[in-house]
Structures are given as C-alpha cells and as structure tokens.
TORPAMI-414290 format. One record per atom (N, C-alpha, C): residue in three letters; x, y, z. Coordinates in Angstrom, 1 decimal, always signed. Each point is the difference from the previous one (the first is absolute). Layout:
   rest        X        Y        Z
    ALA        X        Y        Z
...
This chain:
   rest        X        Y        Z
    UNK     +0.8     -1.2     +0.0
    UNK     -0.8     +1.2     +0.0
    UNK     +0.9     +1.2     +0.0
    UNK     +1.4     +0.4     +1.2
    UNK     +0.2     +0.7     -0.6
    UNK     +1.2     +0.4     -1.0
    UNK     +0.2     -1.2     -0.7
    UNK     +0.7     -0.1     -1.2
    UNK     -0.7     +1.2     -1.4
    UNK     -1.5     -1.0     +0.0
    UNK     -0.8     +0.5     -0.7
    UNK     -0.6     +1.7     +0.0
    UNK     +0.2     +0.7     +1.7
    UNK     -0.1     +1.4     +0.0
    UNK     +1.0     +0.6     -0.4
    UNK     +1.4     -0.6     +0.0
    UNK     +0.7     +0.8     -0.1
    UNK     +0.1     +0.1     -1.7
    UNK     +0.0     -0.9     -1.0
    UNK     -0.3     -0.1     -1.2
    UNK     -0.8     +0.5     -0.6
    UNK     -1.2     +0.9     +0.7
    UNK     -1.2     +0.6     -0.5
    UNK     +0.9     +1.3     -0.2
    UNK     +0.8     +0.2     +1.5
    UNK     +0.5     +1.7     +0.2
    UNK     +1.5     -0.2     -1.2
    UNK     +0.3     -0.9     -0.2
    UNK     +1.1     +0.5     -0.8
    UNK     -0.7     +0.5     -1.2
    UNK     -1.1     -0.7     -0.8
    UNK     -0.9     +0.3     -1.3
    UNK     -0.2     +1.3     +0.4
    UNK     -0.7     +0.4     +0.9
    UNK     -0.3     +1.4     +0.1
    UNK     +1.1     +0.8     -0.4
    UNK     +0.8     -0.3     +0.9
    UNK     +1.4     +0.9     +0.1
    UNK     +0.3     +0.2     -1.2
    UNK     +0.4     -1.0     -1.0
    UNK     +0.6     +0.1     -1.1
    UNK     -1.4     +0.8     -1.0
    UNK     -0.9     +0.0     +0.2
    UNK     -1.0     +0.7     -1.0
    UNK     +0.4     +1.5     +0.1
    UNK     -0.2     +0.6     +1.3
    UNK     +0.2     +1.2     +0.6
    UNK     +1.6     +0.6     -0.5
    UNK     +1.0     -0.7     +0.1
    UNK     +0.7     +0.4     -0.2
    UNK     +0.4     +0.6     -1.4
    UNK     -0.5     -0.9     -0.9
    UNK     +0.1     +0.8     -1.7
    UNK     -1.7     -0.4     -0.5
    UNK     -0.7     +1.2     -0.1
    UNK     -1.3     +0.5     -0.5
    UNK     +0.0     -0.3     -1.2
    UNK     -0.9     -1.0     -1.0
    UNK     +0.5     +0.3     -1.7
    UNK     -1.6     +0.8     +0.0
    UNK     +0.9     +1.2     -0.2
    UNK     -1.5     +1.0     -0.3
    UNK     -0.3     -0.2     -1.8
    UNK     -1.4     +0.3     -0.3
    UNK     -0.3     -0.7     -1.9
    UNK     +0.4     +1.6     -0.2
    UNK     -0.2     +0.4     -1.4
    UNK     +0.1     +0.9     -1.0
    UNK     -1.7     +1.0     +0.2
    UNK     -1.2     -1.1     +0.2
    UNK     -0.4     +0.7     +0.9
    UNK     -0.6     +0.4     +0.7
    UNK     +0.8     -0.8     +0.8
    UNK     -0.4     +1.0     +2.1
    UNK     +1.1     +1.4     -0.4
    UNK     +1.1     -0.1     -0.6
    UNK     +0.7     +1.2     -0.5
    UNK     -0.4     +1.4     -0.1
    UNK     -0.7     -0.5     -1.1
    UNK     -0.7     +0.9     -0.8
    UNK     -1.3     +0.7     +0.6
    UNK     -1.0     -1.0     +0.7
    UNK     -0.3     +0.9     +1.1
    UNK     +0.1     +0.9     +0.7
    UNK     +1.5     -0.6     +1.2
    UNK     +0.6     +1.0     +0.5
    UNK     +0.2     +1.3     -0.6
    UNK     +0.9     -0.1     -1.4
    UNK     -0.1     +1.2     -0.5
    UNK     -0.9     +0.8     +0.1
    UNK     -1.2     -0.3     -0.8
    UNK     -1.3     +0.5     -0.1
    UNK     +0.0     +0.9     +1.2
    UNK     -0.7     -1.1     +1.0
    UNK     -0.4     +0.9     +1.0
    UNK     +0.9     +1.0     +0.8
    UNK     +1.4     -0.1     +0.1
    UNK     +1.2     +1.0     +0.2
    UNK     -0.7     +1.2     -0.5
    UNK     +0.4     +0.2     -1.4
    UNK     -0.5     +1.1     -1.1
    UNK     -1.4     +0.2     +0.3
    UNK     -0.9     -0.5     +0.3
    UNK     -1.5     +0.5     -0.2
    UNK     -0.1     +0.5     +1.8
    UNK     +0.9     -0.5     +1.1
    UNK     -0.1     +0.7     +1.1
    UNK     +0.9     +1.4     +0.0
    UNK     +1.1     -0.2     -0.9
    UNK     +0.6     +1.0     +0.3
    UNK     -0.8     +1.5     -0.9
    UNK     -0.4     -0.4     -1.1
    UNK     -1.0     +0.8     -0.4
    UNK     -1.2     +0.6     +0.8
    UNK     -0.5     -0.8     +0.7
    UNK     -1.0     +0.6     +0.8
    UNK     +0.7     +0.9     +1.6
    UNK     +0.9     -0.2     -0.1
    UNK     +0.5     +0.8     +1.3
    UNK     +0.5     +1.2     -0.3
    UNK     +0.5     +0.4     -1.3
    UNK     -0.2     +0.9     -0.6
    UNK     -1.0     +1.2     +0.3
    UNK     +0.3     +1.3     +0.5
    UNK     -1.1     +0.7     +0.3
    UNK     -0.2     +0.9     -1.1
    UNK     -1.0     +0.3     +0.0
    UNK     -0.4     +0.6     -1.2
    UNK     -1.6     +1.0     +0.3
    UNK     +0.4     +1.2     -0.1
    UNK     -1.2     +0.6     +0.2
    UNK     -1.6     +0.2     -1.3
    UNK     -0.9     +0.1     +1.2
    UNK     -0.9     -0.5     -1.3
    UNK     -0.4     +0.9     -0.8
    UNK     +0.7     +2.0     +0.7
    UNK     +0.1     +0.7     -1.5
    UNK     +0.5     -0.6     -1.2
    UNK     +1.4     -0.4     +0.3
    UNK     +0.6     -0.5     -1.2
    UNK     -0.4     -1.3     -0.9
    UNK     -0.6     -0.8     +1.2
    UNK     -1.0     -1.4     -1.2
    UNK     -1.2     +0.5     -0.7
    UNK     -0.3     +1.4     +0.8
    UNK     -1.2     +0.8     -0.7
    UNK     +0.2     +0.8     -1.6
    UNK     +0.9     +0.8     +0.3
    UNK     +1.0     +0.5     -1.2
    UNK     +0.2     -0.9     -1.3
    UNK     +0.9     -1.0     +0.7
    UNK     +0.7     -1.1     -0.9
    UNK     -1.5     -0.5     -0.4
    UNK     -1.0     -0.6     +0.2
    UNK     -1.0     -0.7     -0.2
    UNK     -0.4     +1.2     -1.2
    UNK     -0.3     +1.4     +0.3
    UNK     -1.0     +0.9     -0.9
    UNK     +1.1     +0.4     -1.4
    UNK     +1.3     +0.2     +0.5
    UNK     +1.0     -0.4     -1.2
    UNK     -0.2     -0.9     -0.8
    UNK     +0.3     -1.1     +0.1
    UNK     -0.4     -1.4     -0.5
    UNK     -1.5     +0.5     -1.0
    UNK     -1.0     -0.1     +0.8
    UNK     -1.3     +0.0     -0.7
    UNK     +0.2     +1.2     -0.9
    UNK     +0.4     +1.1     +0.0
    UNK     +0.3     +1.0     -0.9
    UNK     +0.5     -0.5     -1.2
    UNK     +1.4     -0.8     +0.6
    UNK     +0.6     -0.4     -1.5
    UNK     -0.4     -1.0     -1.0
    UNK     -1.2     -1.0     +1.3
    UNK     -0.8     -0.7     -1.2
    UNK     -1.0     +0.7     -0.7
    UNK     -0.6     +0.7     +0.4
    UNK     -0.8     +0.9     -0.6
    UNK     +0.3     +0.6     -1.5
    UNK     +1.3     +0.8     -0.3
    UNK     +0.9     +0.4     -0.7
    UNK     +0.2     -1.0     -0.8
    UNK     +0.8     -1.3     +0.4
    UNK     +0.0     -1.0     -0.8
    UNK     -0.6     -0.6     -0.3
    UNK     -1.2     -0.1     +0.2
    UNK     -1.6     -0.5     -0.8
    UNK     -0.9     +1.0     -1.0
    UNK     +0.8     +1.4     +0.0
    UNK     -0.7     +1.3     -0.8
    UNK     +1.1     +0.0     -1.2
    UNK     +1.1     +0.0     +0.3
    UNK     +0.7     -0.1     -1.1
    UNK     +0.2     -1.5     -1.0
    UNK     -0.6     -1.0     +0.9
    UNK     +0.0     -1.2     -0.8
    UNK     -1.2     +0.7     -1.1
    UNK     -1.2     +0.0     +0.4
    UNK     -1.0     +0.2     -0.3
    UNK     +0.1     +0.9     -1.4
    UNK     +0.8     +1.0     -0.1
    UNK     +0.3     +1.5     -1.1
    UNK     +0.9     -0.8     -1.2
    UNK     +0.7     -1.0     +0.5
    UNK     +1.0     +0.1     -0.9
    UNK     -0.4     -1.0     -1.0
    UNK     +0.6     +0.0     -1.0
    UNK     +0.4     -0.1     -1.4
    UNK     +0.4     -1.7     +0.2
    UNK     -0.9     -1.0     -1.5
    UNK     +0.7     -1.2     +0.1
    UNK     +1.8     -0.2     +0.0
    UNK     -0.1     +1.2     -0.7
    UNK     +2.0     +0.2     +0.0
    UNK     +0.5     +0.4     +0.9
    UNK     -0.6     +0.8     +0.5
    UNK     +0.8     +0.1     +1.5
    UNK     -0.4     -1.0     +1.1
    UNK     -0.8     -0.8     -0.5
    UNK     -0.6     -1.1     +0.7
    UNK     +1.1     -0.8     +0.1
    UNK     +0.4     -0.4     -1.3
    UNK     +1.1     -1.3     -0.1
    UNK     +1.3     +0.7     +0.2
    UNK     +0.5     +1.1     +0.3
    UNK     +1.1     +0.4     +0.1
    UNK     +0.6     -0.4     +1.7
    UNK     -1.5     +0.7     +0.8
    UNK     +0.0     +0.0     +0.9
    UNK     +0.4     -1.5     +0.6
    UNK     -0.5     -1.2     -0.8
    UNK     +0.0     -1.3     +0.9
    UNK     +1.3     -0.4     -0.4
    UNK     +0.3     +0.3     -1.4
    UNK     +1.6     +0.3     -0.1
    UNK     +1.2     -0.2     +0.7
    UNK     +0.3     +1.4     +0.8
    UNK     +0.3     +0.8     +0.6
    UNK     +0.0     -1.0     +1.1
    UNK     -1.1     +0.1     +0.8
    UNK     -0.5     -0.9     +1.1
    UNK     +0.7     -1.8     -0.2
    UNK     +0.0     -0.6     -1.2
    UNK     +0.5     -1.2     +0.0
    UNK     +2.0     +0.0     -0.2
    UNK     +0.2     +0.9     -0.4
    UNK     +1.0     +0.3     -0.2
    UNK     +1.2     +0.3     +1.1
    UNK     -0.9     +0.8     +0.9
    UNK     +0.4     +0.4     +1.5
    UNK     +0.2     -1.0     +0.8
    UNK     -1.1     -1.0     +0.0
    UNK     -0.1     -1.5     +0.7
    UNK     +1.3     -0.8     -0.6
    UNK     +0.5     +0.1     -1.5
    UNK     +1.0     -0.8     -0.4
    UNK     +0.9     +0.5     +0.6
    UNK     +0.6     +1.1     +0.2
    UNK     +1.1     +0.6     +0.6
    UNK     +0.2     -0.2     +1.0
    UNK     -1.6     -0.2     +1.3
    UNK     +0.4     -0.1     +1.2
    UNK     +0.3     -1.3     +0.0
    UNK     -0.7     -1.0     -0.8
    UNK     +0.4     -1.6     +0.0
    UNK     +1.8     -0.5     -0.2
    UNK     +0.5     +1.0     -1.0
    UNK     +0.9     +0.1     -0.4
    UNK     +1.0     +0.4     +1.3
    UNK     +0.1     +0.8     +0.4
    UNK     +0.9     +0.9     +1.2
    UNK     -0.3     -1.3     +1.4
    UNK     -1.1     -0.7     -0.5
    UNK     +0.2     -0.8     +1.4
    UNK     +0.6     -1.2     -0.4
    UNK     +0.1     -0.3     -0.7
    UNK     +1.0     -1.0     -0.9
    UNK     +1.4     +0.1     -0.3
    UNK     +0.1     +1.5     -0.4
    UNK     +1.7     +0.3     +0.8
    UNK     +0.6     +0.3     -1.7
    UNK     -1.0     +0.0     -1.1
    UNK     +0.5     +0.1     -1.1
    UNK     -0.1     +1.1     -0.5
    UNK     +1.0     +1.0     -0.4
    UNK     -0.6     +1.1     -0.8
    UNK     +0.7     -0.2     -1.5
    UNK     -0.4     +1.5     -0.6
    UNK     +0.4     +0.4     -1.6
    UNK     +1.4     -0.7     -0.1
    UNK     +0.7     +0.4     +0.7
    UNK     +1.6     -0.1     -0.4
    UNK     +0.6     -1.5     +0.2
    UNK     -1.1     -0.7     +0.7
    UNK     +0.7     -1.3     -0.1
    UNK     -0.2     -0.8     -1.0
    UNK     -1.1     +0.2     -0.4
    UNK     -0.2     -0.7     -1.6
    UNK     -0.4     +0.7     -1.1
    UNK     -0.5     +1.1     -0.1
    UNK     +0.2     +1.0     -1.4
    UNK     -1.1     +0.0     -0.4
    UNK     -0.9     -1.6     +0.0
    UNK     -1.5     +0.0     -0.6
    UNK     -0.8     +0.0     +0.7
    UNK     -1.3     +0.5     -0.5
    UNK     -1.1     -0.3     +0.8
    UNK     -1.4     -0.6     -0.8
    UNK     -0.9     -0.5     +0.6
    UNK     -1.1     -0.4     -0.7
    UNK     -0.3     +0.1     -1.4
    UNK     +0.1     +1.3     +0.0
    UNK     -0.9     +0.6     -1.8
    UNK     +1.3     +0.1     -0.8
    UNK     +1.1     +0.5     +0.7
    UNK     +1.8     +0.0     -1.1
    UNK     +0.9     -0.8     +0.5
    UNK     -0.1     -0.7     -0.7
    UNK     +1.1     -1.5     +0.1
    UNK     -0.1     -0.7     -1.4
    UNK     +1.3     -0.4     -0.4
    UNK     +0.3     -0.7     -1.3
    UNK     -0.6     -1.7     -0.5
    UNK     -0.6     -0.4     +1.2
    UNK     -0.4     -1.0     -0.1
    UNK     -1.5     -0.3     -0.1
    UNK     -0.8     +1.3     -0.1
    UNK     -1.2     -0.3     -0.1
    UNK     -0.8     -0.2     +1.2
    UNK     +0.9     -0.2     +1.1
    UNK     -1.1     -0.8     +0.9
    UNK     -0.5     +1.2     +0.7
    UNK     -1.5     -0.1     +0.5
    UNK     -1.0     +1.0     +0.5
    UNK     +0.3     -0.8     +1.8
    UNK     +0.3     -0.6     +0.3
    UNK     +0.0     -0.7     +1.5
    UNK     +1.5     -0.1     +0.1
    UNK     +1.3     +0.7     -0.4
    UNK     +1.4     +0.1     +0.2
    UNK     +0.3     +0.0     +1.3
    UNK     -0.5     +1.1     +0.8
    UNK     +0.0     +0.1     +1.4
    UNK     -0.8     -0.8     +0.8
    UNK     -0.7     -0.5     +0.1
    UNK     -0.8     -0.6     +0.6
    UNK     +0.8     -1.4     +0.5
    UNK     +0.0     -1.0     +1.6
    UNK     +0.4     -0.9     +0.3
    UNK     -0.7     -1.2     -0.5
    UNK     +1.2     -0.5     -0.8
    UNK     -0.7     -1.7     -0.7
    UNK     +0.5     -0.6     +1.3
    UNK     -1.2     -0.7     +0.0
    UNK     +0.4     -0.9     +1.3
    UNK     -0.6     -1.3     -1.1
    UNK     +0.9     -1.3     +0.4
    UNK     -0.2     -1.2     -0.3
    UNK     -0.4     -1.0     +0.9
    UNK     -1.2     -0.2     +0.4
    UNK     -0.3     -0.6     +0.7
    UNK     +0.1     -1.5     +0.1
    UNK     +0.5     -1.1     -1.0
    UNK     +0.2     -1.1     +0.0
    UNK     +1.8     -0.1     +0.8
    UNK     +0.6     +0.9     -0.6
    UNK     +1.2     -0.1     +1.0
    UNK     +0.0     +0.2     +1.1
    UNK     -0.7     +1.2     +0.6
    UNK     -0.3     +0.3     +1.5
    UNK     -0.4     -1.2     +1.0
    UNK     -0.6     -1.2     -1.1
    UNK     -1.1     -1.0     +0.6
    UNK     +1.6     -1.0     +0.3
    UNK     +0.8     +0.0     -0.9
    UNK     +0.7     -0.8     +0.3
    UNK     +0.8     +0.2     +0.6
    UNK     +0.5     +1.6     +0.4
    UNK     +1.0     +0.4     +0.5
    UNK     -0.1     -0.2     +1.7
    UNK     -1.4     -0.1     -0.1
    UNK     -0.6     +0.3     +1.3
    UNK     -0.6     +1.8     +1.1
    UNK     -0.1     +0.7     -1.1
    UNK     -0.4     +0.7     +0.5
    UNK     -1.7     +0.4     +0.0
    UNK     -0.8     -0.2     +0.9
    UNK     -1.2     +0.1     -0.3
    UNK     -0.3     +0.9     +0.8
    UNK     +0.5     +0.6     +1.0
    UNK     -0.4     +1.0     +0.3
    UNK     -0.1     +1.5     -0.6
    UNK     -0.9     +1.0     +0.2
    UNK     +0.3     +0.9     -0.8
    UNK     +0.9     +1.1     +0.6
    UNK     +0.6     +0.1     +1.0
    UNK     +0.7     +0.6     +0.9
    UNK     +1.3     -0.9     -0.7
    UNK     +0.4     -1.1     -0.1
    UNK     +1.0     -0.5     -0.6
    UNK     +0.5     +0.1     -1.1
    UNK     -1.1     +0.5     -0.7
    UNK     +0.4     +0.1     -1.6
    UNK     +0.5     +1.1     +0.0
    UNK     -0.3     +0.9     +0.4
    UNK     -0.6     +2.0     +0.1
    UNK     +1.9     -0.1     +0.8
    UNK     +0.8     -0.5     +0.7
    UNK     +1.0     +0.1     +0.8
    UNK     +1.0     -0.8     -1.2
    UNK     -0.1     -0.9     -0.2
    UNK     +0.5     -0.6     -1.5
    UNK     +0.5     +0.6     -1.0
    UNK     -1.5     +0.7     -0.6
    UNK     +0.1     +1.0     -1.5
    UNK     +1.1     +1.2     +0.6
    UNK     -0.6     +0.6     +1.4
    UNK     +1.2     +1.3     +0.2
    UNK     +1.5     -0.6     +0.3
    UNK     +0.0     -1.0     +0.0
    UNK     +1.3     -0.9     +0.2
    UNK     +0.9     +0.1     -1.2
    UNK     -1.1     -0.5     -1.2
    UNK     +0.1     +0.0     -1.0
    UNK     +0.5     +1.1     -0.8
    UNK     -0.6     +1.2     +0.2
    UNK     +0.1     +1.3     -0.6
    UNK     +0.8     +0.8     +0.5
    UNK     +0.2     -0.2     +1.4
    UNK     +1.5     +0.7     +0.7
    UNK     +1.4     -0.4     -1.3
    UNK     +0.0     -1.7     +0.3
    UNK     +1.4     -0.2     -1.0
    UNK     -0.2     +0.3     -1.2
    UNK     -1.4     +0.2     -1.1
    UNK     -0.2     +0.5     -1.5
    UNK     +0.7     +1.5     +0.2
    UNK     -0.2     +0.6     +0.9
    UNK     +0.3     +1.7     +0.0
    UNK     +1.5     +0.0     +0.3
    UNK     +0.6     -1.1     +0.6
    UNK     +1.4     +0.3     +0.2
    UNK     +0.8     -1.0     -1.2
    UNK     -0.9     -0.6     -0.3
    UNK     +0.9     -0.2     -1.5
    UNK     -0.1     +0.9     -0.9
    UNK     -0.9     +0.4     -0.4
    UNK     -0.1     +1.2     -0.9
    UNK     +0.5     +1.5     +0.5
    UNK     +0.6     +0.1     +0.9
    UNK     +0.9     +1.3     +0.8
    UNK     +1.4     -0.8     -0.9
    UNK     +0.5     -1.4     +0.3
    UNK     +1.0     -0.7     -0.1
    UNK     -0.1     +0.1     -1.8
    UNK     -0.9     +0.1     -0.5
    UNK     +0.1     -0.3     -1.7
    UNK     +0.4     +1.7     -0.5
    UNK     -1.1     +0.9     +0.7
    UNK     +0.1     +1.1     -0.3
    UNK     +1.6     +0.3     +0.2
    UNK     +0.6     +0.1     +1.2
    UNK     +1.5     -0.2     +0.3
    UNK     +0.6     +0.2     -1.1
    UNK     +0.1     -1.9     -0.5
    UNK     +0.7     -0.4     -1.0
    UNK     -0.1     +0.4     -1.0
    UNK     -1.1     +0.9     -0.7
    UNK     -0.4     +0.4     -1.4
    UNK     +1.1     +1.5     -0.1
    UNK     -0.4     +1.1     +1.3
    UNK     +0.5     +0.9     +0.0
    UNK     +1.8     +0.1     -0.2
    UNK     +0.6     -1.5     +0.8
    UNK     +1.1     +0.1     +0.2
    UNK     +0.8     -0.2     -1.8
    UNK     -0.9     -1.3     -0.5
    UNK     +0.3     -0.3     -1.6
    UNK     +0.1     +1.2     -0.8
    UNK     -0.9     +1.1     +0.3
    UNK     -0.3     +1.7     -0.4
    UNK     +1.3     +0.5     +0.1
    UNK     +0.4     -0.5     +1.2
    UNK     +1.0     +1.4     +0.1
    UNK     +1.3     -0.7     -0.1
    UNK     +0.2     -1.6     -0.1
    UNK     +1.1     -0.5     -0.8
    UNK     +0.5     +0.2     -1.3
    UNK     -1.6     -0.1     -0.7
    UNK     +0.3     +0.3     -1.2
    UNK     +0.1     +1.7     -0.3
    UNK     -0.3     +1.0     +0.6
    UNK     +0.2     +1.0     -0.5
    UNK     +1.3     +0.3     +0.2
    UNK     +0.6     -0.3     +1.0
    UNK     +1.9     -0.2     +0.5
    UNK     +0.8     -0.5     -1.2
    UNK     -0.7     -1.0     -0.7
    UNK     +0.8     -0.9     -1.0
    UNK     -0.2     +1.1     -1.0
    UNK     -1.2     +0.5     -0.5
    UNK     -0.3     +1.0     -1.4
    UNK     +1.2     +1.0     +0.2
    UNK     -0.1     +0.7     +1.3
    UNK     +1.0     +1.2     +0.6
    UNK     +1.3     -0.5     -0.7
    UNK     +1.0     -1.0     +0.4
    UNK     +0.8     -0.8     -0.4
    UNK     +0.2     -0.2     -1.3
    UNK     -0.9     -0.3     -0.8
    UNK     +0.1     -0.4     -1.6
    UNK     +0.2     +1.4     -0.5
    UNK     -0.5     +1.2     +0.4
    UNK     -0.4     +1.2     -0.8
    UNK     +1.5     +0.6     +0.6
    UNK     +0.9     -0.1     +1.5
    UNK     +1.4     +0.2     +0.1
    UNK     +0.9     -0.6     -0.9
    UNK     +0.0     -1.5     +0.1
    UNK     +0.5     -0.8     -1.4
    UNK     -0.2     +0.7     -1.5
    UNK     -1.2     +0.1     -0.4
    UNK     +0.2     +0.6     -1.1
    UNK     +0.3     +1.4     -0.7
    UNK     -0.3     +1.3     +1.4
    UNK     +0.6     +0.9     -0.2
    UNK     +1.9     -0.1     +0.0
    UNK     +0.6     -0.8     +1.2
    UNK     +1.4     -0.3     -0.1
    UNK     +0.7     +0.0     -1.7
C-alpha cells in the first residue's frame, strides 16, 4: 500500500514538473492577455463619443461619394484599393520592386500570378508539413535564402561588370601604347 502511494506521487510530480501546454490553451492565453489588457485601458467616453461620431461622419462621406461617382471612377477606385492590398500583402512577405524587377502585369514571362505563392501541396503531404503555421515558417525559410542568393548573384553580375570594364580600360591602354 505504501509502495503504491508513493508511485501515484511520483506520476503527479513528474506531470507538474514539465506542463505540455497545446498550441491552444496558448493561444488563449494570448487572447485573453490582449483583450484584458485592452480593457484596462482607460478611455474617456468624450473620446469613444467623438471617435464614434467621426467614424459615422466618415461613413456617411464614404457612402455619398460612392453614390456620385462615375463607373470609371468606380473601377479605378477598387483598383487602387486592390492594388494597395497587394503592396501590403507584398511588404509582409518581405519582397519589394528591387528584388525582383517584375511584377504581376510587367514581366517577360507572361505570367498574371508571378508574385503570388505556389505552394505544392503533394510535396508538403510528403514532406510532412500539414500544418499551416509549418508551411507559412518553411516558405519564409524558403524566401529568406531565395533573397540571399539573389544579393549573392546580383554581387556576382556587378563584379563581372566591373571586371570587364577594367579589361576594356586595359585593351584601349594596349592599343593606344
């Protein structure tokens, strides 16, 4: 008998000692962190009053000027608007103009989805990544080393540039001599 209590308290003990908390009870936590620490936040209710009649102002505005405008300024407008979204998609992805030169509509290859992430999902299956938090940490894995080889290619291109313009310098001494 007390063989068997003391074997109960060691299972305890060892549980207690390392927690395997999930992804999420985690996430939770977070949650509620952020949504308490938001509410402790003091905030007077002129200002939720204000901010609230601002707000409704500017929908107002922006449901009068939808209303006035022009099918062309219609489509310019969502334009604009989708184009904005690509950029912010883009900047959170870590890629701008200068790392690769094309984008969607100008690129030599025709393709209208250039920028966009091909994901292969039959390799993922095999690779073993099925989470989407795994893939998403992967692809930036991925794209970290694409950006530092193409630093490393750009390098190399510029250096061949200015090898060969050293050698032209050279030939045009040679043949003035």
């Amino acid at each position: 008998m007390g063989r068997d209590s003391h074997k109960k308290k060691q299972r305890y003990r060892s549980r207690s000692r390392s927690p395997k908390r999930s992804y999420k009870y985690e996430e939770r936590r977070r949650k509620e962190r952020r949504f308490s620490n938001s509410r402790s936040r003091s905030r007077s209710p002129q200002n939720d009053d204000k901010a609230l009649r601002y707000k409704e102002e500017q929908r107002k505005m922006k449901t009068l000027l939808k209303s006035v405008e022009t099918p062309e300024e219609k489509r310019a407008r969502r334009l604009a608007k989708k184009e904005a979204k690509e950029r912010k998609r883009k900047a959170e992805m870590g890629w701008d103009e200068e790392d690769l030169g094309y984008t969607n509509s100008n690129n030599p290859f025709g393709d209208h989805n250039l920028r966009e992430t091909f994901t292969w999902h039959k390799k993922n299956e095999v690779v073993g990544l099925k989470n989407a938090e795994e893939q998403q940490r992967f692809q930036k894995q991925k794209q970290d080393e694409m950006k530092v080889e193409l630093q490393k290619v750009k390098q190399r291109r510029l250096e061949r540039e200015r090898e060969k313009a050293a050698r032209d310098e050279e030939m045009v001494k040679i043949i003035d001599v």
